[in-house]
N, C-alpha and C positions, 0 to 999 in steps of 0.2 A: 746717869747712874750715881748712886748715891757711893760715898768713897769707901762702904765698909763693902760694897760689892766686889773692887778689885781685890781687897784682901781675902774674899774666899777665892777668889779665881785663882790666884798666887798659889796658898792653899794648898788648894786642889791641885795646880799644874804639878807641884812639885812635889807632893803625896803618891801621885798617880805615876810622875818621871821615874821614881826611884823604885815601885812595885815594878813595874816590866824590864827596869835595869837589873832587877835582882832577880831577876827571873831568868835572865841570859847568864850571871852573875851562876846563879845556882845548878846551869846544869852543867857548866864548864864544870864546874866542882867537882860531881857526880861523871864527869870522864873523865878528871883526873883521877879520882877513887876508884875507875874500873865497874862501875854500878852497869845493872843490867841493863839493857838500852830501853825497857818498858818505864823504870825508873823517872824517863826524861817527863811525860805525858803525863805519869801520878803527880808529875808537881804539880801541873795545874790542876787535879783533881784535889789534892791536896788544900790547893787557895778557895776554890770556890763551894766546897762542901759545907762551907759555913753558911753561904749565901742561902742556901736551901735548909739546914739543919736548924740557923736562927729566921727564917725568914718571917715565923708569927712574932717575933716578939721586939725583932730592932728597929722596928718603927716605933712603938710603945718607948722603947727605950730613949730613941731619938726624941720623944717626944715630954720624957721627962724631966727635962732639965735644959739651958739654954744651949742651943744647939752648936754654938763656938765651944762650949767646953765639953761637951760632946765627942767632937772633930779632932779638937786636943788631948783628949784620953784613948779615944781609938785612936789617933797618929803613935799616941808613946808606946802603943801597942806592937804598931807595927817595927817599932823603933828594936821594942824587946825580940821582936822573932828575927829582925834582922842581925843582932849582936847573936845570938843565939847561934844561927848557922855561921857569922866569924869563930866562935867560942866551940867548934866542933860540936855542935848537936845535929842531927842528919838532916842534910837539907829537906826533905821533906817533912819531917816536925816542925823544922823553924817557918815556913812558907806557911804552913801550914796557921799558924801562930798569927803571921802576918795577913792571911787572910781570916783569920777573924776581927783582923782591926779591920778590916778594908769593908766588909759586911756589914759592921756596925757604922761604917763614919758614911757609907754611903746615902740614907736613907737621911741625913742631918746635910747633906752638902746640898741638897735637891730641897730639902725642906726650909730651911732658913732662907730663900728664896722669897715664898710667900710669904713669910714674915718679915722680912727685910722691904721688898722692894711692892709700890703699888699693879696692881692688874696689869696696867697697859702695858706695863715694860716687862712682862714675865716673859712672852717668849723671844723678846732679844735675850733675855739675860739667859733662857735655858741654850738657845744657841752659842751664845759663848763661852757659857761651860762645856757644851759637849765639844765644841771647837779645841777648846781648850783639854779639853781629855783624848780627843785624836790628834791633838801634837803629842802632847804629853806620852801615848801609847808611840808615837812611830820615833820622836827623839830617844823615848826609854830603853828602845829594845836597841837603837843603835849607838847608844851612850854603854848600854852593858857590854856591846861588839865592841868599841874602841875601848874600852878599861880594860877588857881581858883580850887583846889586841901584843903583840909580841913589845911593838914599840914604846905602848902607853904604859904598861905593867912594869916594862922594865924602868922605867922613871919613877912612876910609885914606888917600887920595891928598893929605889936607889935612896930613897927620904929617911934618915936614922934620928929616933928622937932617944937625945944624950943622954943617959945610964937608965933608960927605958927599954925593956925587953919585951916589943909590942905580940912576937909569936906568929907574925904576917909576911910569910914568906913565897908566898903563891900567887900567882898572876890570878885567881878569884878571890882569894882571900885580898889583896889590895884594893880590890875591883868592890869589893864588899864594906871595906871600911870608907871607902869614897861613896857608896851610896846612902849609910848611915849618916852620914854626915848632908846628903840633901833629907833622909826623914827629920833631923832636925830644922834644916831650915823651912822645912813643911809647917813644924811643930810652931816653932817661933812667930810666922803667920798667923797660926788658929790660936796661939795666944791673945792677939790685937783684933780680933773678929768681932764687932761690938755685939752686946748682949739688944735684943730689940724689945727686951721688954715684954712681951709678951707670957702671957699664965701657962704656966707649962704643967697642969694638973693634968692626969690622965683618965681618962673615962671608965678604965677597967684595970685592976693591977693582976685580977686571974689568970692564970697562965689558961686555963681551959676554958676562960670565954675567947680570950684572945686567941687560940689556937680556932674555936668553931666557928669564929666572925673569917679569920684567914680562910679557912675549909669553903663556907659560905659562897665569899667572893668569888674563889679558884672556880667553884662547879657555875658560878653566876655568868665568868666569862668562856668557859669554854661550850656554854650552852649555845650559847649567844652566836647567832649562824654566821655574824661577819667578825666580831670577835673570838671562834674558836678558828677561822681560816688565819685570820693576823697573828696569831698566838700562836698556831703551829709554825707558821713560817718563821717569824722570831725566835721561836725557838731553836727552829731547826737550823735558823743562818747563825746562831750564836754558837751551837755544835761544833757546826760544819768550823766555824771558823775558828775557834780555838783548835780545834783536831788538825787543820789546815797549817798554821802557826808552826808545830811540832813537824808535821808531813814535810813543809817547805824545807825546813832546816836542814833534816836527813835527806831530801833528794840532793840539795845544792850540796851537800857536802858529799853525795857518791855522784851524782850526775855531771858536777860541774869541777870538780874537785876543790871545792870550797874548805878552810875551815869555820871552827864555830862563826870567828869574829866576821867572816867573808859574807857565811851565811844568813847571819843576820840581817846584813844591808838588803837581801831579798823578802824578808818581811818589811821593810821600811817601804819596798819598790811595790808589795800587794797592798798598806794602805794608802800609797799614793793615786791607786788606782782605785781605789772605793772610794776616795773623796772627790774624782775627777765624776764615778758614778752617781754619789749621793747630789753634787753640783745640776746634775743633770738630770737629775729625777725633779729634784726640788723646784727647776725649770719647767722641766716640760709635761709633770704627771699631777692633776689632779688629785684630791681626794676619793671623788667619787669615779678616777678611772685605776685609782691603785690598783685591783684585783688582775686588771690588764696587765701587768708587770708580772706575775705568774710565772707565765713562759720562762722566761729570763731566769730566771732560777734554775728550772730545767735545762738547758743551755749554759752554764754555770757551771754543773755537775759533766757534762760532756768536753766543756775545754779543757776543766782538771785533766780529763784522761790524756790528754793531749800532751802532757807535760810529761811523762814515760819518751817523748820522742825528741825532747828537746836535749840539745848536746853543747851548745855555745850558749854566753851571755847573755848578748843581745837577745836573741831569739826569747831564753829564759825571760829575759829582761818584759820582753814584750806580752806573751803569757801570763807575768803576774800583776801586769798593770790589765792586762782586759781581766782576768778572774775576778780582780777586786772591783773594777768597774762595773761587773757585771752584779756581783754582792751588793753594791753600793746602791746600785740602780733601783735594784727591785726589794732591800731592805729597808730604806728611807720611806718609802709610801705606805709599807706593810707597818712600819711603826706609828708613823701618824695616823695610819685607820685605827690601829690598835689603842692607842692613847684615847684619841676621838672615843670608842664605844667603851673604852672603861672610864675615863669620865661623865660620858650616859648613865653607864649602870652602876659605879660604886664610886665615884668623889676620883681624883688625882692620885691622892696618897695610897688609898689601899690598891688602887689599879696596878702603880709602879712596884708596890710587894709581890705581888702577884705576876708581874711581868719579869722580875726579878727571879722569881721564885724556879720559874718555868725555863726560862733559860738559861740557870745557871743547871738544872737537872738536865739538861739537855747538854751542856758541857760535861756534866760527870759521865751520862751514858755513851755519849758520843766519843769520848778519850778513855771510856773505861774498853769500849771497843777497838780504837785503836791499840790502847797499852795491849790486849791478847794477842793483836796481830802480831807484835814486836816479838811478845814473848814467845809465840809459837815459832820465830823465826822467819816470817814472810816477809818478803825482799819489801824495798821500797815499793817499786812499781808495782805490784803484786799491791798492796796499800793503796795506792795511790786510782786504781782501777776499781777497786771497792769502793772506796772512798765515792769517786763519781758516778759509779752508778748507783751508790746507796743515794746520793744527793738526786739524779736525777729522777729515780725512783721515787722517792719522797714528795720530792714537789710534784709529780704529775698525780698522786694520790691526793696533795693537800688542792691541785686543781678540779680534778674530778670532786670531793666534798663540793668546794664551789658551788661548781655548774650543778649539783645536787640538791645541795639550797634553793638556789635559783631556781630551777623545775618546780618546785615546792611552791615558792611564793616568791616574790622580787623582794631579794635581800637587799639591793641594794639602794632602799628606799628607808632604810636604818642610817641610814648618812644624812643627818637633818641638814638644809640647807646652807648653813655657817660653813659647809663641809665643801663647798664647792670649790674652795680657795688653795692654794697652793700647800703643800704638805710641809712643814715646818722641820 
């Protein structure tokens, strides 16, 4: 790999570390302030509303200008929404803030790829940035658990800089200024990203062509009888799993009597268990037997319910490493068929908009349905039994489409034979 590669991995790791540190960061906040408990779940509606709201035009964006300084204009972005919620603006404005840097840098971290590096070594290089973004998400959220942690806060909060009145007196607000300081060292990275040269003119600078080309795509893949089955289910495991995020937090902290910093270590222990399942899909699951991993989903949704009965650690423990296992398993093939038939039908780039697009709207409905459970007052468990039978429900509908197709004609003759290889 060439050396300007590790610098976007860097980058990115540490771009990506400090978004889900501030996210555990922001809702400590939000319980120190007494905030509604539906509050928690807006936040992430909050980050990802952008993903959807700009998704016609920040690839166009990404695409005008050299995509390092791109990465470093969305990073100071993210920089500003972070100082913003230390500076007392409502954590939900400022996340909010920082996910529009996150939506914008995204589309440029994936794209300078192909610009940077030749064909053969794209898909190592995409597996180690996603590699590198599932550390990044399981150290971030337990990097935010130990900052606002009784032990680590109270050392932060012990640091006085002389005849400086910094106004940071809270185990999130310390926890906050420590993660501003990894968006810089993000920033400092995509400063030294080399430019590749490349002509970065745009094809179209119309908002409303570029919005009917995005429209286009959207209905091109959900037509598409084995790319609208990959597409729901991406969708729906992107939902389920940010809604999950939130669900875990408040069980461990009534179920197990966790607090926040406690509860976070059991998000880090559900993506230990999706990477043990993605390990194991990527082994043992074809392309063209992905649609087999179905089931698994549905079974997914039936172990959640199962977590209403767990009462110790361990037990907890064991629960969230199979659920994510189980995530893991049948999400990694659904993405690789999904990639596969939007690179068929509309190029790389527009595919990833579009798969982007769908599944961050799938996180807003899916946590906009949570955040009502909360607000109307329904217990965890009560949540946590919707939850999985909304999940198993769902997949057994995104199965039956399937076998619906199938009846119709063999879909699965749409997997040209490059596809027979292991899902990436």
């Amino acid at each position: 790999m060439k050396p300007g590669f590790y610098i976007i991995m860097a980058a990115q790791f540490f771009s990506s570390l400090a978004d889900n540190a501030l996210l555990i960061a922001a809702i400590a906040l939000l319980q120190d302030s007494n905030s509604p408990a539906w509050m928690v779940p807006a936040l992430k509606q909050s980050f990802v509303v952008s993903y959807v709201l700009l998704a016609p035009w920040v690839g166009a964006f990404a695409d005008s200008m050299p995509k390092g300084r791109v990465m470093l204009i969305t990073n100071a972005i993210k920089v500003v929404g972070c100082l913003f919620m230390l500076f007392t603006v409502h954590p939900l404005a400022a996340y909010a803030v920082v996910g529009f840097g996150a939506a914008a840098y995204s589309p440029a971290k994936y794209g300078i790829l192909t610009e940077l590096l030749p064909a053969k070594q794209l898909v190592a290089a995409n597996g180690w940035i996603e590699g590198t973004t599932v550390a990044s998400i399981v150290l971030g959220v337990l990097l935010g658990g130990a900052l606002i942690s009784t032990k680590v806060s109270a050392v932060l909060l012990g640091f006085d800089a002389p005849l400086i009145e910094t106004g940071i007196n809270t185990a999130p607000d310390a926890a906050i200024a420590v993660i501003a300081v990894i968006y810089v060292v993000a920033a400092i990275f995509n400063w030294y990203i080399p430019d590749t040269g490349v002509d970065h003119r745009q094809p179209s600078r119309n908002p409303i062509f570029l919005i009917r080309e995005f429209s286009h795509c959207v209905m091109l893949l959900w037509r598409d009888r084995l790319g609208q089955v990959s597409l729901a289910t991406t969708t729906l495991f992107w939902g389920a799993g940010a809604t999950l995020q939130f669900i875990v937090l408040a069980w461990a902290q009534k179920a197990l009597d966790f607090d926040l910093s406690q509860a976070s270590i059991m998000q880090g222990v559900v993506a230990v268990g999706i990477a043990v399942g993605a390990i194991l899909a990527a082994r043992f699951v074809s392309l063209r037997q992905s649609v087999q991993v179905l089931p698994i989903g549905v079974a997914m949704g039936l172990v959640v319910i199962t977590m209403v009965f767990a009462r110790s650690v361990p037990v907890a423990a064991v629960l969230m490493i199979l659920i994510g296992a189980c995530a893991g398993f049948f999400v990694v093939p659904m993405n690789a068929l999904l990639q596969h038939r939007g690179h068929v039908l509309m190029g790389a780039g527009h595919s990833i908009a579009v798969q982007n697009f769908n599944e961050n709207l799938g996180i807003l409905v899916m946590l906009g349905l949570y955040a009502y459970l909360t607000y109307t007052g329904a217990s965890v468990n009560r949540a946590i039994v919707l939850f999985g039978l909304f999940m198993s429900a769902a997949m057994l509908l995104v199965l039956w489409r399937f076998m619906y197709n199938q009846s119709k004609s063999d879909a699965l003759h749409l997997i040209a034979e490059e596809g027979d290889g292991r899902p990436h």
